[in-house]
N, C-alpha and C positions, 0 to 999 in steps of 0.2 A: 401474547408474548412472542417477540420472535427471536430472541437469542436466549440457547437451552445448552449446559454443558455436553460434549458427548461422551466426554471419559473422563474416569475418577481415577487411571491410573497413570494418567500422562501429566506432567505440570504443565503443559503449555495446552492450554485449552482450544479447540476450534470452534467456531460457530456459524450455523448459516442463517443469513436472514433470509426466508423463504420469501423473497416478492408475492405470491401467490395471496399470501395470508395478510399483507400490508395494504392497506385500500390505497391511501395516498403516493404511493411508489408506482412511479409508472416507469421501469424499469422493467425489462420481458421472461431477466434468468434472474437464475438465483444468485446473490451476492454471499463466495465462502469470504469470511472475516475471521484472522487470524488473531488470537488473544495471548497477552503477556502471559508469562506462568504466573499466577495466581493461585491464591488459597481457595482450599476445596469450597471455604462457606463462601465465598465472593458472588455475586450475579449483578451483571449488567440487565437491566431492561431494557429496549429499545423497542420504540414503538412508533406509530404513523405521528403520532400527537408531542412528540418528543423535539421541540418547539425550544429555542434557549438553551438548549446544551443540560437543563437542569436532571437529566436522571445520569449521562454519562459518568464514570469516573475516570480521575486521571492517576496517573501514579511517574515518580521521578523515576527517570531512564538512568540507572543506574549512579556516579558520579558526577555526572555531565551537569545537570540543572535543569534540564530538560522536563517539562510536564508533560505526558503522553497520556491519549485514552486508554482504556484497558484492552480496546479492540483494535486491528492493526489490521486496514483494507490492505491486503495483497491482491497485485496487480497483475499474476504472471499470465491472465487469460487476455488482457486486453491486445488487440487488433489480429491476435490467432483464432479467437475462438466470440471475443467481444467486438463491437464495430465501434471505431473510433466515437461515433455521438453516442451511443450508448453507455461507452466508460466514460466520455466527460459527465453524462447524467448519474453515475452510477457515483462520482467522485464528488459530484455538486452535492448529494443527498450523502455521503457519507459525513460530510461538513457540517452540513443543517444538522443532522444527529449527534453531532460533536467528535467525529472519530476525525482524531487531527494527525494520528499514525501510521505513514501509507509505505509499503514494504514496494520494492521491484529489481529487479538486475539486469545488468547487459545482456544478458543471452535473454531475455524475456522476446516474445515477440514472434520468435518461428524460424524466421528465416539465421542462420548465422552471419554473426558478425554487423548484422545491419541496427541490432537494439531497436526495435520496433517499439514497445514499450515505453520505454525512456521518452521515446520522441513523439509518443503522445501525450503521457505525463507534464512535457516538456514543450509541448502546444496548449496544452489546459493552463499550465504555468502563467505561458504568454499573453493569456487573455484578462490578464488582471484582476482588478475587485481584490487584493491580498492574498489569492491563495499561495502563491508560493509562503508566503510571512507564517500563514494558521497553518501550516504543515509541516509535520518533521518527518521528513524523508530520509528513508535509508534504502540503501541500494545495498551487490555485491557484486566482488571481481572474483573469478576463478574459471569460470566454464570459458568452453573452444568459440574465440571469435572470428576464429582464423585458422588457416593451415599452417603456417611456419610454427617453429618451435617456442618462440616467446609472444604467441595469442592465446595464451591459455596457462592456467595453473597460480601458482604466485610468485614469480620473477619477479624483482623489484623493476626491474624493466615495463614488464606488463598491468604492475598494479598502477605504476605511474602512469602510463598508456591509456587503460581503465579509467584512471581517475579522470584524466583528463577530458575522453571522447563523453562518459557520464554527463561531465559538467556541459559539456555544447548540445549533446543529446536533451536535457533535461534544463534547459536554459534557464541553468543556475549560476551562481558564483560560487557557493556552497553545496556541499550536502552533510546534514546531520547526523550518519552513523552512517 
């Protein structure tokens, strides 16, 4: 089994799939996967063999209509600490296990202001086969992408800014949350 609760006092659950203990992952680190708050008796499986999506669960994103896994690949290591082919493998096999929930934000990435992150997401996007369609992407604005005074916080100035450079970084027309 490779996703285990780690705390019973927190609602929003973490989990790491340990690549080590996965045969069929040929991915080098550990993938942390970020989970909905859910109820204490809930468990996801995930496993090598998890083939069809059939052990994932999905659950509605609040009002929206949105179907979401229960597990939510956050992205904030890629291209600082992950290499761009490695997160695209790491995001191809999040798929195949049916986690269609992929979290990241501007400031991801390392360097400021440049969204690293995004614009790999946003190259994986590019390569087709649907994945921008089976993913619900959520990002966030707030952190320093800049020195001046309206690169950062929540100016309506800057959310609008955010939302925009998002959308070209992450070569989308949308984003779902």
């Amino acid at each position: 089994m490779a996703y285990r609760h780690l705390s019973r006092r927190s609602k929003l659950k973490t989990a790491f799939l340990d690549t080590q203990h996965v045969p069929n992952l040929e991915v080098p680190h550990t993938l942390m996967l970020q989970s909905f708050p859910v109820k204490f008796s809930s468990w996801c499986v995930l496993d090598a063999t998890n083939e069809g999506n059939k052990l994932m669960k999905y659950v509605h994103l609040g009002r929206s209509g949105l179907k979401v896994s229960r597990l939510c690949l956050g992205t904030m290591n890629f291209g600082h600490h992950t290499s761009e082919a490695e997160s695209y493998a790491i995001m191809d096999r999040a798929l195949e296990l049916g986690i269609n929930f992929f979290d990241t934000a501007d400031v991801y990435g390392g360097e400021t202001g440049e969204g690293l992150t995004e614009q790999i997401l946003g190259r994986w996007f590019a390569q087709g086969g649907g994945r921008r369609e089976k993913v619900v992407l959520a990002t966030k604005v707030f952190g320093r992408m800049g020195e001046w005074p309206n690169q950062s916080r929540l100016s309506a100035l800057h959310i609008k800014r955010a939302c925009e450079d998002s959308l070209r970084r992450l070569h989308t027309d949308y984003i779902d949350l």
